[in-house]
HTML snippet that shows the backbone in 3Dmol.js (N, CA, C, O; Angstrom):
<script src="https://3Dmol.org/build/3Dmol-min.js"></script>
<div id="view" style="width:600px;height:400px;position:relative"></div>
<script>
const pdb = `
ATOM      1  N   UNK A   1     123.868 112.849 115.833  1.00  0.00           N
ATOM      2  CA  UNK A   1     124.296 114.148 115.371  1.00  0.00           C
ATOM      3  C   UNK A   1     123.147 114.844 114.656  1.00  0.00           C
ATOM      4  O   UNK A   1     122.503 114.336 113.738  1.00  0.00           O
ATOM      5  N   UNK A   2     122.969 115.951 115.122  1.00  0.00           N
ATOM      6  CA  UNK A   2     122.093 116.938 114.167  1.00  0.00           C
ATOM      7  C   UNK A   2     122.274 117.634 112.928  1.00  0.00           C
ATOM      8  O   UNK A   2     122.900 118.693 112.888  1.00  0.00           O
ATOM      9  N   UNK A   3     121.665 116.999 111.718  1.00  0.00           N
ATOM     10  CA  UNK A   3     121.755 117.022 110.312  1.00  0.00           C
ATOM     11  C   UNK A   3     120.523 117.861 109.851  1.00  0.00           C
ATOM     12  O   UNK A   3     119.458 117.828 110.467  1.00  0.00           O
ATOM     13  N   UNK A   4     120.770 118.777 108.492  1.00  0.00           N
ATOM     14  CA  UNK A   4     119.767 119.804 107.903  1.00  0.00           C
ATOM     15  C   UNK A   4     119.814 118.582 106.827  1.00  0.00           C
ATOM     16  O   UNK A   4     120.936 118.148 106.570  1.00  0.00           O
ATOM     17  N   UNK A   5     118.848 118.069 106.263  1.00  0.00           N
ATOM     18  CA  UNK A   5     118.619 117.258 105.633  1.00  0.00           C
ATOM     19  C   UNK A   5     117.739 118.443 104.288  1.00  0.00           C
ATOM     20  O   UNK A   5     116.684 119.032 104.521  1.00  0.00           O
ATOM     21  N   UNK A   6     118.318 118.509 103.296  1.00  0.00           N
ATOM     22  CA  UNK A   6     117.423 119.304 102.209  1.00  0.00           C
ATOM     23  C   UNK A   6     117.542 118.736 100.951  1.00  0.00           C
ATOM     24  O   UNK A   6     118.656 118.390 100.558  1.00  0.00           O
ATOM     25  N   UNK A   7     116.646 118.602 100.322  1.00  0.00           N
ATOM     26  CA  UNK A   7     116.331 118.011  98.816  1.00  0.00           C
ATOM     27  C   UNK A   7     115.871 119.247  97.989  1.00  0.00           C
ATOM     28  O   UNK A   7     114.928 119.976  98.296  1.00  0.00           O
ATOM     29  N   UNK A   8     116.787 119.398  96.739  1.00  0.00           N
ATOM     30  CA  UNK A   8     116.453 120.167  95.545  1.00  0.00           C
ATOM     31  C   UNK A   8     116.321 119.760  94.407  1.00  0.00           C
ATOM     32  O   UNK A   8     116.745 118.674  94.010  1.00  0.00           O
ATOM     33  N   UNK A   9     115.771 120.505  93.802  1.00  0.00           N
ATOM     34  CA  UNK A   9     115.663 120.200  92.052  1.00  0.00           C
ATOM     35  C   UNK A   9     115.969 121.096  91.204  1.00  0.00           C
ATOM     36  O   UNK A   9     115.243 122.089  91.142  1.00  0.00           O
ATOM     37  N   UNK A  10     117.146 120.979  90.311  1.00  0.00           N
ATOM     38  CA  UNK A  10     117.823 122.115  89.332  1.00  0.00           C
ATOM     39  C   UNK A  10     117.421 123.554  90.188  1.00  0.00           C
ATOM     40  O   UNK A  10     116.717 124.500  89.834  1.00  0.00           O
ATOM     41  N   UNK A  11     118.270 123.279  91.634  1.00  0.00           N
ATOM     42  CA  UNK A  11     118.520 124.423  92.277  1.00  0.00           C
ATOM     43  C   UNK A  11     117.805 125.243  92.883  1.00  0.00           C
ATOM     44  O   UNK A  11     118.098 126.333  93.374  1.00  0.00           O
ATOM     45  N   UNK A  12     116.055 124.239  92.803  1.00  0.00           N
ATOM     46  CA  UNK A  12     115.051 124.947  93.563  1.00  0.00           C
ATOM     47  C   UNK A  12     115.081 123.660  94.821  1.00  0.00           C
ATOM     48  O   UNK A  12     115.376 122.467  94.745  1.00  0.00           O
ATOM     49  N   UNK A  13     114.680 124.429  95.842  1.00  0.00           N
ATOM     50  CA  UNK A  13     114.526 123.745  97.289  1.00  0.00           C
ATOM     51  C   UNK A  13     113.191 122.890  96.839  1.00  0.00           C
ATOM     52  O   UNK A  13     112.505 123.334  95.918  1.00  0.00           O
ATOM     53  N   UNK A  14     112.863 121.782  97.430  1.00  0.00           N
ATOM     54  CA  UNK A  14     111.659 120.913  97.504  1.00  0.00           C
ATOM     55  C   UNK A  14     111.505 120.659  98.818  1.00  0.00           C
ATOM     56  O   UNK A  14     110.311 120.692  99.112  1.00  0.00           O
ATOM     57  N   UNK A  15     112.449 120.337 100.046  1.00  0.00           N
ATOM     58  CA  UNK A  15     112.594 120.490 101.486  1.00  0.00           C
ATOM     59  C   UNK A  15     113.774 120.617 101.756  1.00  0.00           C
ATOM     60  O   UNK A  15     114.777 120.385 101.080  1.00  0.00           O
ATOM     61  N   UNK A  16     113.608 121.127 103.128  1.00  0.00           N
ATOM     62  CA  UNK A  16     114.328 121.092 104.376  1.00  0.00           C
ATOM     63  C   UNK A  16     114.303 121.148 105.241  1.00  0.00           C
ATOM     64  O   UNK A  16     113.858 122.208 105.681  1.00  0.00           O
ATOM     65  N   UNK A  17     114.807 119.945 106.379  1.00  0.00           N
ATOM     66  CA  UNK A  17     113.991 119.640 107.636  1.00  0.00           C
ATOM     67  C   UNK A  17     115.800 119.328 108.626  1.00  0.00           C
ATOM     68  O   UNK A  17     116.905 119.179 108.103  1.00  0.00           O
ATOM     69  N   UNK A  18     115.526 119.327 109.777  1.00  0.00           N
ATOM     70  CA  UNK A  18     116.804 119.324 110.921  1.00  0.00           C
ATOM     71  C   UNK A  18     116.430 117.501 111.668  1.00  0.00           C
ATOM     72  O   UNK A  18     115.490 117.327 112.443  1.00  0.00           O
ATOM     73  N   UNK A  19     117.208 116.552 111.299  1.00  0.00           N
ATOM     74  CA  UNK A  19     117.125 115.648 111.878  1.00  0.00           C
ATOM     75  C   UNK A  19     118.510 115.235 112.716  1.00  0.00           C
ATOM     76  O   UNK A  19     119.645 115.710 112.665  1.00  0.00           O
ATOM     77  N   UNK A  20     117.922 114.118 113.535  1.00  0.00           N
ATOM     78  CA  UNK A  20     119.218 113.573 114.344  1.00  0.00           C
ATOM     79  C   UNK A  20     119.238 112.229 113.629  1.00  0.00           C
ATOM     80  O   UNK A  20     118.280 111.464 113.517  1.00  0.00           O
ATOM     81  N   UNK A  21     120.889 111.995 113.006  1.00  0.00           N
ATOM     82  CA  UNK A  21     121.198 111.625 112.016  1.00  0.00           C
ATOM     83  C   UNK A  21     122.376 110.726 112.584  1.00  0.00           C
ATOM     84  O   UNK A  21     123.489 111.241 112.689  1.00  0.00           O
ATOM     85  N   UNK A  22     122.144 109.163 113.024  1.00  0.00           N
ATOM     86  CA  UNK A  22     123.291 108.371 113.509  1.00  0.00           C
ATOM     87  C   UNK A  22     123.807 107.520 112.942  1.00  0.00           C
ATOM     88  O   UNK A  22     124.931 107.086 113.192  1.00  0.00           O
ATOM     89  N   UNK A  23     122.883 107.047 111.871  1.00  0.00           N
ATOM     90  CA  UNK A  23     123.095 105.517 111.379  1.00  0.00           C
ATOM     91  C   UNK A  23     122.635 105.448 110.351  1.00  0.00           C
ATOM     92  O   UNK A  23     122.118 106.501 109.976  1.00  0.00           O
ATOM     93  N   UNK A  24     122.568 104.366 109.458  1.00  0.00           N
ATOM     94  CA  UNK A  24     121.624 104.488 108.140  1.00  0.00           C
ATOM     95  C   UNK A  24     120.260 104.304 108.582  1.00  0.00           C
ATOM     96  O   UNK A  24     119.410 104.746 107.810  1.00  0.00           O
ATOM     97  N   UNK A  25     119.776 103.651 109.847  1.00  0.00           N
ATOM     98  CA  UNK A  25     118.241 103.700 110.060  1.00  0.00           C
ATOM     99  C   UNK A  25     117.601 104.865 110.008  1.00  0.00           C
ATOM    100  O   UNK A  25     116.589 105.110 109.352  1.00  0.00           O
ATOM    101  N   UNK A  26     118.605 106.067 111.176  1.00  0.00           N
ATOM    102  CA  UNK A  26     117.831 107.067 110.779  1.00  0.00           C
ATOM    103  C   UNK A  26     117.437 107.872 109.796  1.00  0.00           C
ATOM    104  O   UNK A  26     116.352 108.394 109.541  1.00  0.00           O
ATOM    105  N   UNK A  27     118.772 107.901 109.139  1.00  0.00           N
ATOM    106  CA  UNK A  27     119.083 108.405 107.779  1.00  0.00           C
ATOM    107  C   UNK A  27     117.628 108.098 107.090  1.00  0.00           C
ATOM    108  O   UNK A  27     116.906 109.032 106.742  1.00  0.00           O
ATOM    109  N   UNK A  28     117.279 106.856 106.933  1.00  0.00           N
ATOM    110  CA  UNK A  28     116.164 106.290 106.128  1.00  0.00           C
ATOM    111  C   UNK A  28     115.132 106.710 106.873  1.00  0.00           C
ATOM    112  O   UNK A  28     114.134 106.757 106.153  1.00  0.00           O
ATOM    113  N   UNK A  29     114.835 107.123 108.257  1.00  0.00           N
ATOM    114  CA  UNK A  29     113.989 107.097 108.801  1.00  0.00           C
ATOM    115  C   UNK A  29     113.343 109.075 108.231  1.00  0.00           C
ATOM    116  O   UNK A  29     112.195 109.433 107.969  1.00  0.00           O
ATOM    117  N   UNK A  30     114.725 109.964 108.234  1.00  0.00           N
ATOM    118  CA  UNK A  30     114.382 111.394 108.038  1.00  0.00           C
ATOM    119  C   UNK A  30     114.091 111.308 105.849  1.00  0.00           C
ATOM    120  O   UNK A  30     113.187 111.843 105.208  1.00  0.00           O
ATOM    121  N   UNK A  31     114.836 110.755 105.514  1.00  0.00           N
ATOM    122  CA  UNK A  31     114.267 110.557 104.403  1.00  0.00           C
ATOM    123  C   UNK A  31     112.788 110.319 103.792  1.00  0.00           C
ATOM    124  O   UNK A  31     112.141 110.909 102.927  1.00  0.00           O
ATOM    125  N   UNK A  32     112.488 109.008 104.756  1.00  0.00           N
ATOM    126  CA  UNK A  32     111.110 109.285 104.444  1.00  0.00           C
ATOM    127  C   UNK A  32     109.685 110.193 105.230  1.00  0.00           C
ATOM    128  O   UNK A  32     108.498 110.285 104.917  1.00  0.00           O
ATOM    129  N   UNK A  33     110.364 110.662 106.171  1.00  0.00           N
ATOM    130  CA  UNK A  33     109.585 111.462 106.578  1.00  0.00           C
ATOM    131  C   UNK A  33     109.340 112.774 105.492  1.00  0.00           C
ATOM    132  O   UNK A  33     108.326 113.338 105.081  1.00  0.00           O
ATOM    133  N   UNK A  34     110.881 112.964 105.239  1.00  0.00           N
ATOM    134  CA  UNK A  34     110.720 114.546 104.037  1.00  0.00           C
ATOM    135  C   UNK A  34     109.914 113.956 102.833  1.00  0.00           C
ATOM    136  O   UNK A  34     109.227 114.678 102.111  1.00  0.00           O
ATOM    137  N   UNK A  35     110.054 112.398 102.628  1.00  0.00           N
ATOM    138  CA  UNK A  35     108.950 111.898 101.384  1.00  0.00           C
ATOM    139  C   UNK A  35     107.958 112.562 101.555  1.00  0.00           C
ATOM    140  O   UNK A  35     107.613 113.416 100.738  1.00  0.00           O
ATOM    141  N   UNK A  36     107.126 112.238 102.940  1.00  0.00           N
ATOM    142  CA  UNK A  36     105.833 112.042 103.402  1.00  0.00           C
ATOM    143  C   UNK A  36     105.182 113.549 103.732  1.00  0.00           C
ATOM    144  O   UNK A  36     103.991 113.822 103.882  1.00  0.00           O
ATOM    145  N   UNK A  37     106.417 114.498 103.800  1.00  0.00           N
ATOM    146  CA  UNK A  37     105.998 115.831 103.896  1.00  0.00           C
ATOM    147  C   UNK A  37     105.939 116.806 102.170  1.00  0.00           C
ATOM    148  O   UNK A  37     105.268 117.802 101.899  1.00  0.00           O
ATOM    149  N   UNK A  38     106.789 116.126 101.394  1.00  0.00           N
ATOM    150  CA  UNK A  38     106.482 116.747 100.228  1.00  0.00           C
ATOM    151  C   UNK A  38     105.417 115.793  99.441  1.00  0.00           C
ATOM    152  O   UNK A  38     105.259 115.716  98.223  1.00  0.00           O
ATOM    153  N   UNK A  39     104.776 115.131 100.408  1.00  0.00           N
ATOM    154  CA  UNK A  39     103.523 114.344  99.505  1.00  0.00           C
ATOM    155  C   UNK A  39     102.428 114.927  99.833  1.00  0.00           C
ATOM    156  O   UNK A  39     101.448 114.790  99.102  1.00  0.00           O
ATOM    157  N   UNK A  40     102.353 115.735 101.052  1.00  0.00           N
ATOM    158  CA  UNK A  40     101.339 116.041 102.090  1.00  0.00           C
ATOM    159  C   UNK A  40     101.099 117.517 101.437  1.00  0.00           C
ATOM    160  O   UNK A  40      99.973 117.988 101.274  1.00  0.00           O
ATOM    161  N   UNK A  41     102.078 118.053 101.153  1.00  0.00           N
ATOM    162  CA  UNK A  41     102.398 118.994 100.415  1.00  0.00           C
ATOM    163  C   UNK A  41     101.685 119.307  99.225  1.00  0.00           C
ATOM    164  O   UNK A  41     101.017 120.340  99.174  1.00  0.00           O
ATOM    165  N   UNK A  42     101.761 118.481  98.211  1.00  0.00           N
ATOM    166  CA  UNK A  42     101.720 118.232  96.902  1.00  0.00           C
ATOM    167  C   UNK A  42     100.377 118.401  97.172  1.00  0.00           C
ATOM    168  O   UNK A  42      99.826 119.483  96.970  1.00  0.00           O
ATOM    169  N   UNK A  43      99.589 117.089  97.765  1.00  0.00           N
ATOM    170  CA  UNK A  43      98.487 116.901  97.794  1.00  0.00           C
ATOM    171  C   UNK A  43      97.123 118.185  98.322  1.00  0.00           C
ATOM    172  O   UNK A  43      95.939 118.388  98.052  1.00  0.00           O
ATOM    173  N   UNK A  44      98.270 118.845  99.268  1.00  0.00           N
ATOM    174  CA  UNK A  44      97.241 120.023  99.546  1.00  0.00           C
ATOM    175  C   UNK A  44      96.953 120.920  98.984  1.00  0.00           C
ATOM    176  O   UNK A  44      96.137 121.771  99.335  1.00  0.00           O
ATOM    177  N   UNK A  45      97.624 120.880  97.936  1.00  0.00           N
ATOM    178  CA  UNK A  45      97.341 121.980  96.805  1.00  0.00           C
ATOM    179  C   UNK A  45      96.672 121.247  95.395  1.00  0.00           C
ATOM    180  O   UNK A  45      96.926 121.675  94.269  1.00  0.00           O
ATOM    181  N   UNK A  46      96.148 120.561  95.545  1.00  0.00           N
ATOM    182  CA  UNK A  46      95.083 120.093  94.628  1.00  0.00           C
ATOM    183  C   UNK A  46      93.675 120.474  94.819  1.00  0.00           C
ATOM    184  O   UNK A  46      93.248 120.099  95.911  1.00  0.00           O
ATOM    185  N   UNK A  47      92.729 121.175  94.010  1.00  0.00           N
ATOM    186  CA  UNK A  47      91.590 121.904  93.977  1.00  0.00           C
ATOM    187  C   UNK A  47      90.184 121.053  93.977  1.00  0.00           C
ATOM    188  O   UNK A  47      89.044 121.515  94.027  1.00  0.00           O
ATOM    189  N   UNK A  48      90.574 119.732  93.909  1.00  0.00           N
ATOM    190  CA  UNK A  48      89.175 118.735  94.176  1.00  0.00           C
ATOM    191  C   UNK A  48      89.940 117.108  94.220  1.00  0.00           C
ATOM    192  O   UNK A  48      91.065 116.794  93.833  1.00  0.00           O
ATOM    193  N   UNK A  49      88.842 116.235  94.851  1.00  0.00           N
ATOM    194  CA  UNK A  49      89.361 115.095  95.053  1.00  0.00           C
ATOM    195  C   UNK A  49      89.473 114.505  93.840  1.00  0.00           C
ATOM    196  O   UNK A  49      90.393 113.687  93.822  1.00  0.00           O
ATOM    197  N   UNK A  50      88.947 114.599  92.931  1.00  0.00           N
ATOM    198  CA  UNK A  50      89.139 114.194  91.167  1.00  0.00           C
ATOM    199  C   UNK A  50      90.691 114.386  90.765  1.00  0.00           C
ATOM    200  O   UNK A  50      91.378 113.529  90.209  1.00  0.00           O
ATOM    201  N   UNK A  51      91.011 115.372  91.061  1.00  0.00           N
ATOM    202  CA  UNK A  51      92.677 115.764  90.910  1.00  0.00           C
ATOM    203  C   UNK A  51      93.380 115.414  91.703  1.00  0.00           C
ATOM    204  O   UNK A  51      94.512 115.041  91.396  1.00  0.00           O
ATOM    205  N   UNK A  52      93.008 115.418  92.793  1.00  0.00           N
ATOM    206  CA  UNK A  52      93.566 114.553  93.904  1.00  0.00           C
ATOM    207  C   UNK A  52      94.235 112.832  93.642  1.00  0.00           C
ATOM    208  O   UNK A  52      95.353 112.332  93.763  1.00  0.00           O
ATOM    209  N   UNK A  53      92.709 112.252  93.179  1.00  0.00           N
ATOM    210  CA  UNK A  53      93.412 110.546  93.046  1.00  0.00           C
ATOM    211  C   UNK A  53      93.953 110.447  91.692  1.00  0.00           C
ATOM    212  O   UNK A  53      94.602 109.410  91.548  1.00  0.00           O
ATOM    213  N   UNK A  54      93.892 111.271  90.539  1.00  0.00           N
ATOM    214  CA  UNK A  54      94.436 111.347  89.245  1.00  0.00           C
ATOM    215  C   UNK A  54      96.217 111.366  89.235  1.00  0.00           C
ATOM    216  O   UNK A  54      97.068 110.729  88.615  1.00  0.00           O
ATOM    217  N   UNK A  55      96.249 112.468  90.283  1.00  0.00           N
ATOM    218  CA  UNK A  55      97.420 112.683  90.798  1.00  0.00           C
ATOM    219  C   UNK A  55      98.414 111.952  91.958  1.00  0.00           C
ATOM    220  O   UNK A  55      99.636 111.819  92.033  1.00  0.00           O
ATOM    221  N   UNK A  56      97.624 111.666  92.565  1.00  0.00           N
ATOM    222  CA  UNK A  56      98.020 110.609  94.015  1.00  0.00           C
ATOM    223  C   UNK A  56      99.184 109.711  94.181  1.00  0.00           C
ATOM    224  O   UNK A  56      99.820 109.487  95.211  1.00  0.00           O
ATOM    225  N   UNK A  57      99.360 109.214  92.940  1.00  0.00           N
ATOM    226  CA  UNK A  57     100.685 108.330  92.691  1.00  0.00           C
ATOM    227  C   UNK A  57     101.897 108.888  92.014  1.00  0.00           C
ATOM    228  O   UNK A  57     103.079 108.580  92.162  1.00  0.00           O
ATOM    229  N   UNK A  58     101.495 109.526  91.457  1.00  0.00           N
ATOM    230  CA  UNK A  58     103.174 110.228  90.333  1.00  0.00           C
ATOM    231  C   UNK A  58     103.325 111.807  90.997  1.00  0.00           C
ATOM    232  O   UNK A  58     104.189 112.387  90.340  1.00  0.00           O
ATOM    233  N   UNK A  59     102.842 112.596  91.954  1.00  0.00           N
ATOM    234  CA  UNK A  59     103.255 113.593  92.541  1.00  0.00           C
ATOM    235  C   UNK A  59     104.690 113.728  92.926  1.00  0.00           C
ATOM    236  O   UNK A  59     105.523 114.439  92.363  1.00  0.00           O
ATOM    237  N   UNK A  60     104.834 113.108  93.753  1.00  0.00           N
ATOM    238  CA  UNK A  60     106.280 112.820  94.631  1.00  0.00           C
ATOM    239  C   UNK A  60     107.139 112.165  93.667  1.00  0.00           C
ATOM    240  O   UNK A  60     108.268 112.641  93.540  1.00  0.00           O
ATOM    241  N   UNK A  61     106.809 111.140  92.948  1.00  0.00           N
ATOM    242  CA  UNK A  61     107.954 110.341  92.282  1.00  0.00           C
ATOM    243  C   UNK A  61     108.287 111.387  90.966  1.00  0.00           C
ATOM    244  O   UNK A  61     109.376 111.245  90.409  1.00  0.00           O
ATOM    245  N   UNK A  62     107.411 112.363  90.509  1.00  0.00           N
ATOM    246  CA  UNK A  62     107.935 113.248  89.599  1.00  0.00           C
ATOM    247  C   UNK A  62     108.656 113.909  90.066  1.00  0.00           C
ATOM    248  O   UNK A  62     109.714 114.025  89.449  1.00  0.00           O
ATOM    249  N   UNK A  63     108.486 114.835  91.609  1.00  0.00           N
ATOM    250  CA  UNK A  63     109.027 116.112  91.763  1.00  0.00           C
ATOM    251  C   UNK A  63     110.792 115.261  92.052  1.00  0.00           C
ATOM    252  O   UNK A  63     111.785 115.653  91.438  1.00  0.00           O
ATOM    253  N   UNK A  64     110.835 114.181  93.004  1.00  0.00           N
ATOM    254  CA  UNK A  64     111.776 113.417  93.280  1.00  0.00           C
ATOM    255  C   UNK A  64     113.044 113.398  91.828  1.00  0.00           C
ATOM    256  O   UNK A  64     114.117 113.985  91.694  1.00  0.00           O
ATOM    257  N   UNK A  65     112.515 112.727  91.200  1.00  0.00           N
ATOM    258  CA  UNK A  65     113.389 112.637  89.617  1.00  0.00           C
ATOM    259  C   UNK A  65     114.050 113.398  89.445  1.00  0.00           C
ATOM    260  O   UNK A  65     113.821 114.554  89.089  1.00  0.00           O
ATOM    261  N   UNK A  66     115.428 112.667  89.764  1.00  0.00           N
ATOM    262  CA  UNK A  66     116.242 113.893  89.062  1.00  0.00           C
ATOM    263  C   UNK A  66     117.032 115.135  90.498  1.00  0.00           C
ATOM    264  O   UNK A  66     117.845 116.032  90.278  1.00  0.00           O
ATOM    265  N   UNK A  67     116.398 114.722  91.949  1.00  0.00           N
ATOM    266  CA  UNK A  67     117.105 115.555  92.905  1.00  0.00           C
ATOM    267  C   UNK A  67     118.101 115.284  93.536  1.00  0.00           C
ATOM    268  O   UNK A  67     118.597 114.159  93.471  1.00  0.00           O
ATOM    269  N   UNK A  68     118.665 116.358  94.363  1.00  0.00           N
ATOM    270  CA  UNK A  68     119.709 115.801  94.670  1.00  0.00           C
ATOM    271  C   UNK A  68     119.440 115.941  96.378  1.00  0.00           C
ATOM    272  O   UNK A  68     118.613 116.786  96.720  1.00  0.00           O
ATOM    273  N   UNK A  69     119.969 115.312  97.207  1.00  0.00           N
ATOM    274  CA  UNK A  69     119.719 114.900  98.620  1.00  0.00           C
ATOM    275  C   UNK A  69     121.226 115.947  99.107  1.00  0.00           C
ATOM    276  O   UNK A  69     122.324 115.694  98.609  1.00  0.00           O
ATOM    277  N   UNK A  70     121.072 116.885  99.937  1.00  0.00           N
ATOM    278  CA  UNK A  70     122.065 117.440 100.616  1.00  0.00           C
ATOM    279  C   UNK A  70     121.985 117.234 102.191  1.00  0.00           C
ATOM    280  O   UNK A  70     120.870 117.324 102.706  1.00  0.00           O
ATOM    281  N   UNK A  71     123.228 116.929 103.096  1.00  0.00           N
ATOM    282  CA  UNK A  71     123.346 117.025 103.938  1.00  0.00           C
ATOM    283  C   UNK A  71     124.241 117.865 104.664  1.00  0.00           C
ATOM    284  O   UNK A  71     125.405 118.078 104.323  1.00  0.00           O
ATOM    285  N   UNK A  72     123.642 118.368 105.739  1.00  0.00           N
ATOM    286  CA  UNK A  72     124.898 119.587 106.205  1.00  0.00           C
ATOM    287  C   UNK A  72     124.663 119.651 108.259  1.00  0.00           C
ATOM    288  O   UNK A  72     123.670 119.793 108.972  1.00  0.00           O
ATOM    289  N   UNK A  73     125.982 119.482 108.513  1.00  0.00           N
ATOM    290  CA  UNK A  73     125.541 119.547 109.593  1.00  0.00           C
ATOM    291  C   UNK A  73     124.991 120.513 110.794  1.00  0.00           C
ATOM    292  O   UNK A  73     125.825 121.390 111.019  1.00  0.00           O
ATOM    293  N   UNK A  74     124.030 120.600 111.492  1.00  0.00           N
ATOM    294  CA  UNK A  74     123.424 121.828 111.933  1.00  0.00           C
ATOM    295  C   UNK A  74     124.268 121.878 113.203  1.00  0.00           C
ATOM    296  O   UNK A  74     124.131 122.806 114.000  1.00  0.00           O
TER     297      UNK A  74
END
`;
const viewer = $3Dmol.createViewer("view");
viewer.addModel(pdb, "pdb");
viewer.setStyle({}, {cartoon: {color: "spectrum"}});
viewer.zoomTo();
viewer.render();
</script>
């Protein structure tokens, strides 16, 4: 089934992406893809590689904290 998979934080969007959504594999599978896109994210907006690896580990697990995972079906 085709699922809008979107993650917010106190009501601001962080993603939203359209997956096909059957099982808990995939489930886990579109989850971490939206990880891997709000990391890709994060990271591209850093202004030198100094800020880059300073930042590298607590980007995602900050913005994450605290969201909430919505699903809706497309």
């Amino acid at each position: 089934m085709k699922f809008k998979l979107q993650i917010t934080k106190n009501g601001i969007p962080l993603y939203a992406g359209d997956y096909d959504i059957v099982d808990a594999n995939s489930f886990g599978q579109a989850c971490t893809d939206a990880c891997r896109k709000i990391k890709e994210r994060h990271m591209s907006k850093e202004r030198s590689i100094g800020a880059l690896m300073e930042h590298l580990d607590d980007g995602v697990l900050n913005q994450l904290n605290g969201a909430h995972i919505i699903l809706e079906k497309a």
